[in-house]
N, C-alpha and C positions, 0 to 999 in steps of 0.2 A: 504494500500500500504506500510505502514512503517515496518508492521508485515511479508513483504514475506519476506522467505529466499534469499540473496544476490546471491546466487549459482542458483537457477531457475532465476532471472531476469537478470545474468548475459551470463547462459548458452544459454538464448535465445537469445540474443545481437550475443552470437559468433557463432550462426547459422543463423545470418543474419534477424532478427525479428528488426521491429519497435517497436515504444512507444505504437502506438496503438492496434496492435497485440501480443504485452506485454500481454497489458492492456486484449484484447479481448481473448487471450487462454492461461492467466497466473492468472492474477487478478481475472478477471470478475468470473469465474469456482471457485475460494478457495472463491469468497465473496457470492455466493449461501446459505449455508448455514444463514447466518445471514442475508441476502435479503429474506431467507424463514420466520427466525423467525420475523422478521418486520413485512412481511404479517400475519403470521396467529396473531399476535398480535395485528393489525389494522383490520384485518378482525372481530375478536371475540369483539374486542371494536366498531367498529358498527356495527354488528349485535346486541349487550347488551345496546344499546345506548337507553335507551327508555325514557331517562329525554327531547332530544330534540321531540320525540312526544310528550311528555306532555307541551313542551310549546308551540308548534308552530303549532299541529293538531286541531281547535275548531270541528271537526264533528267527532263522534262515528265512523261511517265509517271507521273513517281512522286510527284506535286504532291499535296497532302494536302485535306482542304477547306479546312481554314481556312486556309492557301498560296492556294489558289483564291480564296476571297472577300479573301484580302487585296489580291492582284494586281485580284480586278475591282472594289475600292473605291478602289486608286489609280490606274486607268487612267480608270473610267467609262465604259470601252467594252464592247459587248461582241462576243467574236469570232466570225469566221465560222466557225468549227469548232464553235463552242455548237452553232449554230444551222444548221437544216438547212436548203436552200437551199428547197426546197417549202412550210416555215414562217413563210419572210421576208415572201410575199406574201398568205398567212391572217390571220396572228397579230404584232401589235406588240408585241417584246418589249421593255421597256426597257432601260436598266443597272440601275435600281433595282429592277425588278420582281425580277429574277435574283439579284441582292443579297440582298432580301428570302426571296425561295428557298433559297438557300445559307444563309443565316444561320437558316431554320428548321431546315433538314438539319443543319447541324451542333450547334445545339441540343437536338434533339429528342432524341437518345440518352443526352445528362445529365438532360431532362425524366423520360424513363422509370425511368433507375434510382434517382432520388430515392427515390421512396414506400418503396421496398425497405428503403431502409437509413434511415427513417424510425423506422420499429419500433425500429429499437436504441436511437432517444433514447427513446422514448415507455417502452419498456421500462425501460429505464435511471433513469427518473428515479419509476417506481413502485417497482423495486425497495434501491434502498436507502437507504428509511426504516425505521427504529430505534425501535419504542415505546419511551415512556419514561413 
């Protein structure tokens, strides 16, 4: 609020706007941007969060991916339960191959939501400019 232009909070005051309506089609619209980059930065931070499954998941079950890809980068094996006993003798799977697998898996859902929330800088930064 300290950063709007005095000339948008005031033009809207002498077309008869409230604090709240300020706030709601003055304020709120130029803080988008950085309301977006908040989210995708709390998004990507829990989604990458996999130290609180490590301490508070005791069953396999409930191992998260990125728990997965951390256990199969420090092991560099990979297990027989990946891997299904009819595939062992088609398909060479590596550790890294799987690795490489995982780590797009678990990327890929920060890749999609990106563009979404893209719009609110792009937006953001046409909207407020102030002739002068």
């Amino acid at each position: 609020m300290e950063d709007l232009p005095a000339e948008m909070e005031e033009s809207a005051f002498v077309e008869g706007a409230g604090y709240f309506t300020v706030f709601r089609k003055i304020a709120f619209p130029l803080s988008m941007p950085i309301l977006a980059t908040v989210a995708i930065f709390q998004g990507v931070n829990q989604w990458n969060s996999w130290v609180d499954n490590l301490y508070y998941a005791t069953d396999s079950n409930l191992m998260t991916l990125q728990l997965m890809l951390l256990n199969l980068i420090q092991t560099q094996s990979v297990s027989a339960s990946v891997i299904d006993s009819n595939l062992v003798n088609t398909i060479k799977v590596t550790p890294l191959s799987l690795q490489m697998t995982i780590t797009v898996v678990v990327v890929l859902p920060i890749l999609l939501v990106y563009p979404y929330f893209q719009r609110f800088f792009i937006k953001g930064i046409m909207l407020g400019a102030v002739k002068g």
